[in-house]
C-alpha positions in Angstrom: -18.3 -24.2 190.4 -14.5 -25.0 191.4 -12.4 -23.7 188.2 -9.6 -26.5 188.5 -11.5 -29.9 188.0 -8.3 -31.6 189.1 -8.8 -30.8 192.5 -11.9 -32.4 192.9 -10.2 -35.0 194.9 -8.7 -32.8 197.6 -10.1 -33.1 201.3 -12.4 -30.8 202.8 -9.9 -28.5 204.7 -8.7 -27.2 201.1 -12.1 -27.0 199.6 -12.8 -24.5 202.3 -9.7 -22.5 201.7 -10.4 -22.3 197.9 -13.9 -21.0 199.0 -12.2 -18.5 201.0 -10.1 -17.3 197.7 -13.0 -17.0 196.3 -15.0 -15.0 198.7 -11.8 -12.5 198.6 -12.1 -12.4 195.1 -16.0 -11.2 195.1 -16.1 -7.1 194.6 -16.4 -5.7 197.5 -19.4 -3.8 196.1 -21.3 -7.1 194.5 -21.0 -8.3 198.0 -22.4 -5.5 199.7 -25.5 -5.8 196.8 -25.4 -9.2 197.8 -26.0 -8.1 201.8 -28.8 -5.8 201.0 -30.8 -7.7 198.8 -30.5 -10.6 201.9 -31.9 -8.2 204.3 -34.8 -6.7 202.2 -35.9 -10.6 201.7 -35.9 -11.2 205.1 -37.5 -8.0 206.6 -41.3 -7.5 207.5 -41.8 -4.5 206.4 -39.3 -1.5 204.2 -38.9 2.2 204.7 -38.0 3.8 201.8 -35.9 7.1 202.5 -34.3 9.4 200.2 -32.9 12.7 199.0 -31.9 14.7 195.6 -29.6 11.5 194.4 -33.0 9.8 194.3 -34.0 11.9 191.4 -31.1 12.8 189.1 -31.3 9.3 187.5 -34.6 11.2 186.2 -32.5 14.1 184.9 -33.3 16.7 188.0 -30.4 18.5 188.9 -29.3 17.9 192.6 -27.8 21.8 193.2 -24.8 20.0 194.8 -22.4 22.6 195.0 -22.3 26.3 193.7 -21.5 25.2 190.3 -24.1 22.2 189.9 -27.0 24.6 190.7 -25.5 27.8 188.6 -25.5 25.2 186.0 -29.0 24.6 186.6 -29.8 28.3 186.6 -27.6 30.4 184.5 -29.6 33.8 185.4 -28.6 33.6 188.4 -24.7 32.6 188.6 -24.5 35.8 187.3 -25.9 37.2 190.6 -23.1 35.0 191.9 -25.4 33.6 194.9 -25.7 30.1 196.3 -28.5 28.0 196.1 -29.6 28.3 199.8 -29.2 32.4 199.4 -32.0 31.8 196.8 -34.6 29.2 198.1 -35.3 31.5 201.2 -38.7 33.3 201.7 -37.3 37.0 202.0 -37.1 36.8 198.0 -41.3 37.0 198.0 -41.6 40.1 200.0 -38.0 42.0 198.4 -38.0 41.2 195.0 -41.4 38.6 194.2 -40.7 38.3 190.1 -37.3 37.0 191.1 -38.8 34.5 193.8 -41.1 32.9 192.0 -39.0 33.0 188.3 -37.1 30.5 190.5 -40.2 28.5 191.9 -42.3 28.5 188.9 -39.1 27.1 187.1 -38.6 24.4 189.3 -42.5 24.0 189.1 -42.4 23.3 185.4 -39.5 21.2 185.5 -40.3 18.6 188.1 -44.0 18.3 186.8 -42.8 18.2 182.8 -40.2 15.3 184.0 -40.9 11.8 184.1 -39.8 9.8 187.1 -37.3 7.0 186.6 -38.1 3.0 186.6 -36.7 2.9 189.7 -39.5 4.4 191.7 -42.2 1.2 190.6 -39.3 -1.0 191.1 -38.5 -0.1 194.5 -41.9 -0.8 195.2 -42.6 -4.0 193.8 -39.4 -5.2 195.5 -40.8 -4.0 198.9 -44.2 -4.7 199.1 -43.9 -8.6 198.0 -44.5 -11.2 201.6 -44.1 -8.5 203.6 -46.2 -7.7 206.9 -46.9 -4.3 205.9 -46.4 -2.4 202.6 -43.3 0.1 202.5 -43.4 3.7 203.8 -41.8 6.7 201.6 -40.2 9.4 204.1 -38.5 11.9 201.3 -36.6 15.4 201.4 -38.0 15.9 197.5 -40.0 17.8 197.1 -40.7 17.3 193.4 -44.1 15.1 194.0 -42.7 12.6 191.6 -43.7 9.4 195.0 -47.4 10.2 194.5 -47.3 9.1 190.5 -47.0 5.9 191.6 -47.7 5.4 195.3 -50.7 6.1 198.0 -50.7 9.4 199.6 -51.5 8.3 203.1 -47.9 6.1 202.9 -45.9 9.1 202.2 -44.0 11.9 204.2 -42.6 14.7 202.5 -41.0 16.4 205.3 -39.7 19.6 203.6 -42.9 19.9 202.2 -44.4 19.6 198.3 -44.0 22.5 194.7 -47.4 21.3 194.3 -48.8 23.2 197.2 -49.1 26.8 197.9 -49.8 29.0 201.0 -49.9 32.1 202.1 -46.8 34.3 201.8 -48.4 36.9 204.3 -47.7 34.9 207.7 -46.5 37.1 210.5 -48.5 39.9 209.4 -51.3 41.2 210.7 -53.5 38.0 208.4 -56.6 36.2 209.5 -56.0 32.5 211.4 -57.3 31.3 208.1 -54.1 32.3 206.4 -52.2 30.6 208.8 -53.8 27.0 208.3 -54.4 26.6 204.3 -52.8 24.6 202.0 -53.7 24.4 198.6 -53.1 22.5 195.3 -50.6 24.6 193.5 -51.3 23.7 189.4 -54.4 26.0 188.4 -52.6 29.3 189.6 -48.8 28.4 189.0 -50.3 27.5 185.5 -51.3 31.0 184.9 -47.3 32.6 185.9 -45.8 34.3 182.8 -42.5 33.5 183.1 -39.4 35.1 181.1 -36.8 32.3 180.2 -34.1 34.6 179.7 -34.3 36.5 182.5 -35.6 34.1 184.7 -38.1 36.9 186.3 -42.0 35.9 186.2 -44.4 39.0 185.7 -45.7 40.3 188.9 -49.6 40.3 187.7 -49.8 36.5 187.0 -48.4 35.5 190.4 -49.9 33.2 192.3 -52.4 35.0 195.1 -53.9 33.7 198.6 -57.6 32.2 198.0 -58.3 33.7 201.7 -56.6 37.5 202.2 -55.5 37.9 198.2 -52.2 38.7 199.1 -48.9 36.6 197.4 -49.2 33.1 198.3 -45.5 30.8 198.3 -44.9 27.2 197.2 -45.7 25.1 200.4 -41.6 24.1 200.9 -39.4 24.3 203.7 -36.7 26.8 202.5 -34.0 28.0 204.2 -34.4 30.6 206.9 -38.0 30.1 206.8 -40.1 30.7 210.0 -43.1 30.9 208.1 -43.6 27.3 206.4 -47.4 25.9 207.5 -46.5 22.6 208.5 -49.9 21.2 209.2 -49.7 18.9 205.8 -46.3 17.4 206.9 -47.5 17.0 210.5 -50.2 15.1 209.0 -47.9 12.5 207.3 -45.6 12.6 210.2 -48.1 11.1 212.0 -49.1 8.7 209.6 -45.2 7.8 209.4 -45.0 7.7 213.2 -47.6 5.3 213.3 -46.1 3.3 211.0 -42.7 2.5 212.6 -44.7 2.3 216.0 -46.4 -0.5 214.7 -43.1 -2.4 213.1 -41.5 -1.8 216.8 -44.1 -2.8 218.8 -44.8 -6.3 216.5 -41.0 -6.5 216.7 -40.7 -6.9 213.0 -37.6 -6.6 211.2 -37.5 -3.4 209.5 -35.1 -2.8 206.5 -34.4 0.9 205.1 -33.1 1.7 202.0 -32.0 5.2 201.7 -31.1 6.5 198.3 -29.4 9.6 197.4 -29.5 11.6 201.1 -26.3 13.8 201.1 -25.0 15.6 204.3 -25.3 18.9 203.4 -28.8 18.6 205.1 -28.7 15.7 206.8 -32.3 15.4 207.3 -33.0 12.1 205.7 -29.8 10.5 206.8 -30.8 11.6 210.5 -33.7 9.7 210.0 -32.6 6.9 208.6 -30.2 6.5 211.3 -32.9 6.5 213.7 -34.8 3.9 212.5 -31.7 1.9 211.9 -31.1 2.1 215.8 -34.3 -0.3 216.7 -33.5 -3.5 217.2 -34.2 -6.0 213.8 -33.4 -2.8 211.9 -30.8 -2.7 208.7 -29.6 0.7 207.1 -29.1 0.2 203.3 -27.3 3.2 202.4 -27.3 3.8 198.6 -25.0 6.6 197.8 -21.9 7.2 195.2 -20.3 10.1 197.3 -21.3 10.6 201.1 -21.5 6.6 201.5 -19.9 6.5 205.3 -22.8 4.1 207.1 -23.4 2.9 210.6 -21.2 -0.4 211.8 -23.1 -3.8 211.3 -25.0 -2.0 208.3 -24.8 -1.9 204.8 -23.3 1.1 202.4 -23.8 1.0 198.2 -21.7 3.5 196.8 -23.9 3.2 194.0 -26.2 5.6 192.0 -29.9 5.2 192.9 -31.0 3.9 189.8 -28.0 0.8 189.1 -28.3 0.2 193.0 -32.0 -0.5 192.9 -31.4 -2.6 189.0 -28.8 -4.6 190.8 
């Protein structure tokens, strides 16, 4: 409603410039809400990307920075290194207590958390009238999507802490070695981890079901030539498939990207991507690294108040 009454009487030409004022006066950011929630109405079908930011309204830190992550892990500021000098595959073969008192930590902290609201109201909000239901194409890999969600409508394309493999790749291993996967919880249940030291004990670790030698957390770390990507292939696929069929019906395709930073860029790469076929709108949801394509739509907004709004 008009605030001054007395002007109910004015002519058309001023109405419009008070409706002007008032657009102006909108925040910039309810507007932008305002935009997003327009285009996920309107679109056939949603892809849901995201990265860290996605799961820090659940309490899991995001290692953004040296600091954030020493915070994290105390043990190993100490050590003074960085977070990609520590999620990097050489640590199983030089110093294996050390490698996996960092994996088996991260194990036990994303299973023992609870995912956020957010995740079920994301998709509720996306699967309602739409021509397909959503896709999930995440960088996490804490597992927390398949709590609530199908597996075959997932991609986690630096791989899953609930999977292991076979550390031994490159060695002189069986093909078998070089092609299983495994669900992680019976043996990473069994590591006898130190809390102070942040070391596990070398007998409980983990071992491959095929050769018996030290198996790895099925992730993409850094430096790592030796990540068996035959699980992510398969949801690539299933992804790829996907977005063929929103292109080739023509659909209009909204994305919503939470929390995908630029230190790797992988998510927002993607998202980019698909924000480049025609009908396509880029929802970017992110307090910091919020810079989004032109024509599409940035919320410099933490995942869980973004998705709320």
């Amino acid at each position: 409603d008009d605030d001054d009454d007395d002007d109910d009487d004015d002519d058309g030409g001023d109405d419009k410039n008070d409706n002007d004022n008032d657009n102006d006066a909108v925040d910039p950011v309810e507007r932008a809400v305002a935009r997003a929630a327009a285009a996920i109405a309107a679109a056939d079908c949603v892809l849901l990307t995201n990265g860290a930011g996605l799961g820090v309204d659940s309490g899991l830190p995001d290692f953004r920075g040296k600091e954030g992550f020493w915070r994290a892990y105390p043990p190993i500021q100490k050590l003074g290194l960085a977070f990609p000098e520590v999620s990097t595959p050489k640590w199983f073969k030089d110093d294996p207590e050390f490698a996996f008192g960092f994996w088996y930590h991260r194990w036990q902290l994303y299973n023992d958390t609870k995912q956020h609201d957010g995740f079920q109201l994301l998709l509720d909000m996306c699967r309602n009238g739409k021509q397909q239901p959503p896709f999930v194409y995440t960088s996490n890999i804490d597992g927390h999507w398949h709590r609530v969600y199908d597996e075959d409508k997932i991609t986690e394309v630096h791989g899953s802490i609930n999977f292991l493999q076979c550390c031994q790749l490159g060695e002189n291993v069986g093909e078998g070695c070089k092609q299983l996967i495994w669900d992680a919880a019976d043996q990473m249940k069994k590591v006898k981890f130190d809390e102070k030291t942040f070391r596990a004990d070398l007998d409980s670790l983990p071992k491959c079901m095929l050769c018996n030698g030290l198996a790895r957390p099925n992730v993409m770390m850094f430096s790592d030539s030796t990540f068996i990507e035959d699980r992510t292939d398969a949801q690539e696929e299933r992804f790829e498939k996907w977005l063929s069929k929103a292109k080739q019906e023509k659909w209009k395709i909204a994305i919503i990207e939470i929390g995908a930073g630029v230190g790797v860029p992988t998510i927002r790469m993607l998202s980019e991507r698909v924000a480049r076929v025609p009908n396509a709108t880029l929802i970017r949801v992110n307090p910091r690294d919020k810079q989004v394509l032109d024509g599409h739509i940035s919320l410099p907004l933490g995942g869980l108040d973004a998705i709320k709004r």
